[in-house]
N, C-alpha and C positions, 0 to 999 in steps of 0.2 A: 266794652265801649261805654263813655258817657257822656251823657246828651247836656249839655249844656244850652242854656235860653238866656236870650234878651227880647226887648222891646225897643222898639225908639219910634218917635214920632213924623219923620222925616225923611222921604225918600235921600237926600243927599247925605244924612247920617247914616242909613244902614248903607249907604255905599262907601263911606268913610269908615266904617265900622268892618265891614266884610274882606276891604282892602287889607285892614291893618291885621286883620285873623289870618289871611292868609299870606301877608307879608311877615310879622312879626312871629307869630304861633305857631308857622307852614302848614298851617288848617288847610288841606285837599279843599278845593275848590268844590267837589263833590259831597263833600262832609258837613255843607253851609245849605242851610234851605231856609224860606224865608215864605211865611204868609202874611199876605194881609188883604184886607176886605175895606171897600167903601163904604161910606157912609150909606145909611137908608135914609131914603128917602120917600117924600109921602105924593109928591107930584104926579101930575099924567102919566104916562106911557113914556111919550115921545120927550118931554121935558128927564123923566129920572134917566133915559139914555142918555140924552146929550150932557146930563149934570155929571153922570158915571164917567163916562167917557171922559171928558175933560180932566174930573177930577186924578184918575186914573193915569192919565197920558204922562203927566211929569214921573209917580213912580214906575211908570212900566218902559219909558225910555229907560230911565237910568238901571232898572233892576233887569231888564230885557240884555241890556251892554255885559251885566254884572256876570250873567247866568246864561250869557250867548252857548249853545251846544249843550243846556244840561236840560232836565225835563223838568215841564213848566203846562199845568194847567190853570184852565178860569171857569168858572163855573155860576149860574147865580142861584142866589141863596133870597127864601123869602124876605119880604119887604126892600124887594128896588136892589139890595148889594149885589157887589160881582164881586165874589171869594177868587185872588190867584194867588197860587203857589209855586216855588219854584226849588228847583233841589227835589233829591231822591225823599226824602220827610215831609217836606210840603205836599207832594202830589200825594203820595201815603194816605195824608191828613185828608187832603182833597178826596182823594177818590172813597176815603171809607165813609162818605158822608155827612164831613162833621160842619158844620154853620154857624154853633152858638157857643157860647163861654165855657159853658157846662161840658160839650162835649170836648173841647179845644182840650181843659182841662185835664177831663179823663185820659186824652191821648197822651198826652204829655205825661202824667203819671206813669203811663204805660212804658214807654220810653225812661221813666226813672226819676225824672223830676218831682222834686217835694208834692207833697197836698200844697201844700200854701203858697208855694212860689207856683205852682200848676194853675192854681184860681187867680192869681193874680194876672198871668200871661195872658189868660181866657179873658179876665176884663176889658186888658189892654188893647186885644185881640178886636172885642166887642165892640169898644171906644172908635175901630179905626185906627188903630195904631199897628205899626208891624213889626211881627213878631220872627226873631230870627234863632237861628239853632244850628248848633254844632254837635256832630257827633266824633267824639274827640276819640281818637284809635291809640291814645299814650294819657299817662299821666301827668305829662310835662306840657301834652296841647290841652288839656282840661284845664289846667291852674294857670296858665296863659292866654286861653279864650275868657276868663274867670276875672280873668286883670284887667280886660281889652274891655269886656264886657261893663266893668265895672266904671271903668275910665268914661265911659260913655253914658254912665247911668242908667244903664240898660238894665239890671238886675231885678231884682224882684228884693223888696226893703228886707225879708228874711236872709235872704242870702247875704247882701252887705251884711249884718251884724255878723253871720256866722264865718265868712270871708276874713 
């Protein structure tokens, strides 16, 4: 199996993004995990809640729809975020404890992804941006999640050139 990653900034792009994986590529709906983590923040208590939560509310409607019946953790992670994941990879991610770039990175490695396109996802990750992955079970859904991926700009800039 291989793991194929993007990025996007935009709860309604990784929904537009995850539709088309699984409409266009028949990427198992199970096969799709998706993290992402809020921003930190340096406020009170009561103020980083209310700012998470908010912030939070638009992607976990639409990623909550996306991912209704699959398994989906939240967690929070030093300085104010709440790390959630969703898909069998996300929670993976989640539950081994991972919070920051570095280790985002290492995971992903794990799973097969380049060093350099792996630190790049970890930034992205870092950024507040969400990071989405396909564990592609054919050769024909890797080079199609790859396309999708691409189409969206999702990719990691090493991968475009080598694509």
């Amino acid at each position: 199996m291989t793991t194929i990653a993007g990025v996007v900034q935009k709860p309604v792009d990784a929904q537009r993004l995850i539709d088309e994986l699984t409409r266009d590529c028949m990427c198992d709906r199970a096969d799709i995990s998706l993290l992402a983590r809020s921003p930190e923040t340096y406020k009170a208590t009561a103020t980083v809640k209310e700012g998470i939560n908010e912030g939070v509310h638009a992607a976990k409607t639409i990623v909550d729809g996306l991912f209704q019946g699959f398994e989906s953790v939240s967690r929070s992670v030093p300085g104010g975020a709440i790390l959630r994941a969703f898909g069998s990879m996300g929670v993976t991610v989640v539950n081994a404890g991972v919070s920051t770039a570095g280790e985002l990175a290492k995971m992903l490695m794990d799973f097969g992804v380049s060093r350099g396109d792996a630190r790049f996802y970890g930034e992205a990750f870092e950024r507040g941006e969400m990071v989405v992955t396909v564990n592609a079970r054919t050769d024909h859904i890797a080079q199609c999640a790859r396309k999708v991926m691409m189409k969206y700009g999702a990719v990691a800039p090493d991968s475009r050139a080598a694509a």
